[in-house]
C-alpha positions as CSV (number, residue, x, y, z in Angstrom):
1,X,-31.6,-15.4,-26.2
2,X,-31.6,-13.0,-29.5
3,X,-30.2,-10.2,-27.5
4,X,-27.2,-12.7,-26.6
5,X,-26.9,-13.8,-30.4
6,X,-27.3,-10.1,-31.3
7,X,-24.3,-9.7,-29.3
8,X,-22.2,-12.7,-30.6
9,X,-22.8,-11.1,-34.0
10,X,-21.2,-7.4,-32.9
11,X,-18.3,-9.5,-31.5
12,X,-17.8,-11.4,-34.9
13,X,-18.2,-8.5,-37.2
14,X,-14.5,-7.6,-35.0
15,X,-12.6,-10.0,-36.6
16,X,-10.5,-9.1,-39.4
17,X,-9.8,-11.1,-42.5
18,X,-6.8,-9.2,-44.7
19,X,-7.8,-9.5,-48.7
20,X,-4.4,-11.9,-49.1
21,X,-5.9,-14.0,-46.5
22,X,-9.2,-14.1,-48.1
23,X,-7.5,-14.9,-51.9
24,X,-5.8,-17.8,-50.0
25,X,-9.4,-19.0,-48.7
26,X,-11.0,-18.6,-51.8
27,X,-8.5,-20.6,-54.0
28,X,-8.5,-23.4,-50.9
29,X,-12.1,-23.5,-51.7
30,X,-12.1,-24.1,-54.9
31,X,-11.2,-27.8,-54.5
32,X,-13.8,-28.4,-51.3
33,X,-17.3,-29.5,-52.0
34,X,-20.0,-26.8,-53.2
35,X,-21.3,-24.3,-50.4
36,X,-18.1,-25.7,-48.0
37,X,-17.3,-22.1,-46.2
38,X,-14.4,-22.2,-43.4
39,X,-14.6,-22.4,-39.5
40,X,-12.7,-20.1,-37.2
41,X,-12.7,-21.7,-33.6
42,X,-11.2,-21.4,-29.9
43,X,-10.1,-24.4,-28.0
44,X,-10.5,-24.1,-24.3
45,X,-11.2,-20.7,-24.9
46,X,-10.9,-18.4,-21.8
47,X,-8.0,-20.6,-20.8
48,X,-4.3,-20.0,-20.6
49,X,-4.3,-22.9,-23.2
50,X,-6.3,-21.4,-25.3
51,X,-5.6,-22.3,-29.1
52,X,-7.0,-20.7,-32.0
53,X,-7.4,-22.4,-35.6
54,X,-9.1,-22.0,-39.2
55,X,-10.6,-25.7,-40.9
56,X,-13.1,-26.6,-43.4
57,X,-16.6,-26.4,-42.8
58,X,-18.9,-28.2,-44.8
59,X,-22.8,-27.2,-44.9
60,X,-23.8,-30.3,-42.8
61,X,-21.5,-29.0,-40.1
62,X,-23.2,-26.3,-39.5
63,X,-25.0,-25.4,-36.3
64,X,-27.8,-23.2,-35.7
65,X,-26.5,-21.2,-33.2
66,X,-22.8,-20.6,-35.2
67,X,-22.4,-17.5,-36.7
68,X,-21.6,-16.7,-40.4
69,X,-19.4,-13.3,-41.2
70,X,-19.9,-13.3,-44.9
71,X,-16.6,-12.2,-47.3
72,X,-15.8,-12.1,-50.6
73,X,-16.8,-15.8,-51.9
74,X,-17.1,-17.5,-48.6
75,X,-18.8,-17.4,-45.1
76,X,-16.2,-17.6,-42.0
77,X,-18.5,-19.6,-39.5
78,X,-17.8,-18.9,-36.0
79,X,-19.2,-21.6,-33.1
80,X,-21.1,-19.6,-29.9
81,X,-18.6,-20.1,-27.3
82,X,-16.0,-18.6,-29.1
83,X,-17.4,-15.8,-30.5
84,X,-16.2,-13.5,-27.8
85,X,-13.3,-14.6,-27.2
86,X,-12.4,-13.7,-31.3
87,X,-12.8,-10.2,-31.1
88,X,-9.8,-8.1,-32.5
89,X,-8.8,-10.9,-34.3
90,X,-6.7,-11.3,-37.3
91,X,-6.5,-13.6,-40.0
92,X,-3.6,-12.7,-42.8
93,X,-1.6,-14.6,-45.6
94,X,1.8,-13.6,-45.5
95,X,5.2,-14.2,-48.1
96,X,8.4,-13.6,-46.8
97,X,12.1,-15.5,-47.3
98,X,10.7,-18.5,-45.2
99,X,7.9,-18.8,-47.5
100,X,4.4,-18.3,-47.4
101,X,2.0,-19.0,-44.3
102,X,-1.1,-18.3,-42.5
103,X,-1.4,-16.2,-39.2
104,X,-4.1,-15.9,-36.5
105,X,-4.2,-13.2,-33.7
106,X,-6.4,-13.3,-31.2
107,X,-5.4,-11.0,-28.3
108,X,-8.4,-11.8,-26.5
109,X,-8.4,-16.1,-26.9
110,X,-7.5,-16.4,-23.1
111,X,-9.6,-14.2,-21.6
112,X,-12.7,-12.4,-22.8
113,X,-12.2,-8.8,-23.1
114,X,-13.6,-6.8,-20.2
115,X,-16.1,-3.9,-20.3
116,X,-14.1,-0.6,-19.4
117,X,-16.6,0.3,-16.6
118,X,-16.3,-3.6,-15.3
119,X,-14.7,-4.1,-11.8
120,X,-11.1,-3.3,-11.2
121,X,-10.6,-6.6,-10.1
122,X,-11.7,-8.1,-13.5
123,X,-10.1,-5.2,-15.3
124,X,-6.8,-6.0,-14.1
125,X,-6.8,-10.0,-14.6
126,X,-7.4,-9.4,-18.3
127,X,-4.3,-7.4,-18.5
128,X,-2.5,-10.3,-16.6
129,X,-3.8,-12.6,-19.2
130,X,-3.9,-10.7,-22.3
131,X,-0.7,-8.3,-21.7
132,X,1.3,-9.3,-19.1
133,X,2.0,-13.1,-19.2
134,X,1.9,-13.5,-22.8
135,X,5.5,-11.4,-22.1
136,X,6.6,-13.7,-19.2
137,X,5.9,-16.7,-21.2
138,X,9.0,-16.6,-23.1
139,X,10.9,-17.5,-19.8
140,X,8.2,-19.7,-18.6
141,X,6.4,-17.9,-16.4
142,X,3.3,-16.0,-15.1
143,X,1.7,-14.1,-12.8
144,X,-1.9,-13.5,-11.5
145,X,-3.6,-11.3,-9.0
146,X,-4.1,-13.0,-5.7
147,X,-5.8,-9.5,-4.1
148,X,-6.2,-5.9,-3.5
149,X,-5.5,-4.6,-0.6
150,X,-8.0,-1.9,1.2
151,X,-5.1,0.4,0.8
152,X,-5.0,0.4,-2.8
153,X,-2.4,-2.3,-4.0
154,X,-2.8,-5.2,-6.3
155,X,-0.9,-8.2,-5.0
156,X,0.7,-10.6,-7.5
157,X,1.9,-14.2,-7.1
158,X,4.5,-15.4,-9.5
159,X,4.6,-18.7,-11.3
160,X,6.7,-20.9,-13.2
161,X,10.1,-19.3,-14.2
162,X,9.1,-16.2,-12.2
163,X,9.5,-17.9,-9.0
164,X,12.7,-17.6,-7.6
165,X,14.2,-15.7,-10.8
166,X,16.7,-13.0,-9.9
167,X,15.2,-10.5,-12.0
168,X,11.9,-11.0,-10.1
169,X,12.0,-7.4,-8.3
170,X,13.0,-5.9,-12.0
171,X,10.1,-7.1,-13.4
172,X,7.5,-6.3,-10.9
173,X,8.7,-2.6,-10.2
174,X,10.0,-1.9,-14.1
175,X,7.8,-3.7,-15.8
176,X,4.8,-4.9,-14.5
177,X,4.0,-2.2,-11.6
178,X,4.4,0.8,-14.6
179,X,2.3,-0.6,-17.2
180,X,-0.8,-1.4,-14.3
181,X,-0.4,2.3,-12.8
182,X,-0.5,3.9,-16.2
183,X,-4.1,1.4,-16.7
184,X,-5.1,1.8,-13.5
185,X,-4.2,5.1,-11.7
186,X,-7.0,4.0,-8.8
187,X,-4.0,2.0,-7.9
188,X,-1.9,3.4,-5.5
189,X,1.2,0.2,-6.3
190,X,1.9,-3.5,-6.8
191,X,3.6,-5.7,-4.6
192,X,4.7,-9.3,-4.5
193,X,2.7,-12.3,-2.9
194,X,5.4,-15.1,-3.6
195,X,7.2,-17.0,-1.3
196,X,9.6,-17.6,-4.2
197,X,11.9,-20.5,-4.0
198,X,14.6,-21.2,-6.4
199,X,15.0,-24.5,-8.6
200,X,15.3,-26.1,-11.8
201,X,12.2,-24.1,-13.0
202,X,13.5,-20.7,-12.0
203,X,14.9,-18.2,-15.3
204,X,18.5,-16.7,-14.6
C-alpha cells in the first residue's frame, strides 16, 4: 500500500498550478474558513465522460488516503482515484476581452496514461482516448480499436457522427492512419471495421 501512495504522490507532483491561478486561489481563500485548502477531482474518471473540477475543501473533508500538493498559501487536495488520471494537468487564471476565467486541462482525465513499454494494444487505446476522439468529438463522433490483426493492422470501428460520414475514408487514411504509424511504426496500417450506415447521426 505505501508503494501505491508513493506513486499517487509522483503523479500529483505532475500537475501544474500557473502563479495567476494560484493568486486567484489565494484571494478565494481568504473569505473560506481557517485551514479550508481546495480539491482538484475527476468524475468518472477513466471514462469518456470524464469531468474534471476545482471546489472548496474544508479540513473536516479531508480523507486519509487524499493527497495534499502544497503551494504558495494553500494545499491542492487530490482524492486516490483520481490522482492518476491528473497527471499533466493544468490549472491557469486567464483575462482576455470575454473577461476573466478559470481553466483545467487534463489530457489524461479519460484514460490513464500508459507506460511506454506497456502493450501495443493498451498503447494505442490511450491515443484513441486521449488524441484521437477528443478531435472527432466536435462532429460527434469516435472511434475505438476493435483488434489487431496477426498481420500487423489495427482495426477501428467508428461511432456516432463517424458512422456513415462521407469523409469517413479521409479521416482514417489522412488523419488517423498517419498519426498511429508515426506512434506506432510496429504497425504495418489501419483499416476500417464499420458497417457504416448513414442517418440522422451521420456528419456531412
Amino acid at each position: 500500500m505505501l508503494e501505491s501512495f508513493l506513486v499517487y504522490i509522483k503523479v500529483v507532483e505532475m500537475i501544474n498550478i500557473s502563479e495567476s491561478a494560484q493568486s486567484h486561489f489565494r484571494k478565494l481563500l481568504e473569505s473560506q474558513p481557517e485551514k479550508t485548502n481546495i480539491r482538484v477531482f475527476v468524475i468518472n474518471p477513466g471514462t469518456a465522460s470524464a469531468e474534471c473540477g476545482v471546489s472548496y475543501c474544508p479540513a473536516d473533508a479531508v480523507e486519509d488516503s487524499d493527497t495534499h500538493l502544497s503551494f504558495d498559501g494553500f494545499d491542492a487536495i487530490v482524492d486516490l482515484e483520481s490522482a492518476p488520471y491528473l497527471e499533466e494537468a493544468e490549472i491557469d487564471f486567464v483575462t482576455d476581452q470575454m473577461g476573466s476565467q478559470l481553466t483545467l486541462k487534463a489530457p489524461n482525465a479519460k484514460a490513464r496514461k500508459v507506460a511506454e513499454d506497456a502493450p501495443l494494444k493498451e498503447r494505442i487505446e490511450y491515443m484513441l482516448v486521449s488524441e484521437i476522439n477528443p478531435q472527432l468529438a466536435s462532429h460527434g463522433g469516435q472511434v475505438m480499436l476493435m483488434d489487431i490483426t496477426d498481420d500487423g493492422f489495427a482495426l477501428l470501428q467508428f461511432g456516432g457522427g463517424c458512422n456513415g460520414c462521407s469523409m469517413v475514408d479521409v479521416t482514417l487514411k489522412e488523419g488517423i492512419e498517419k498519426q498511429m504509424l508515426e506512434q506506432f511504426p510496429e504497425l504495418k496500417g489501419v483499416r476500417d471495421a464499420t458497417e457504416h450506415e448513414a442517418g440522422e447521426h451521420s456528419y456531412y
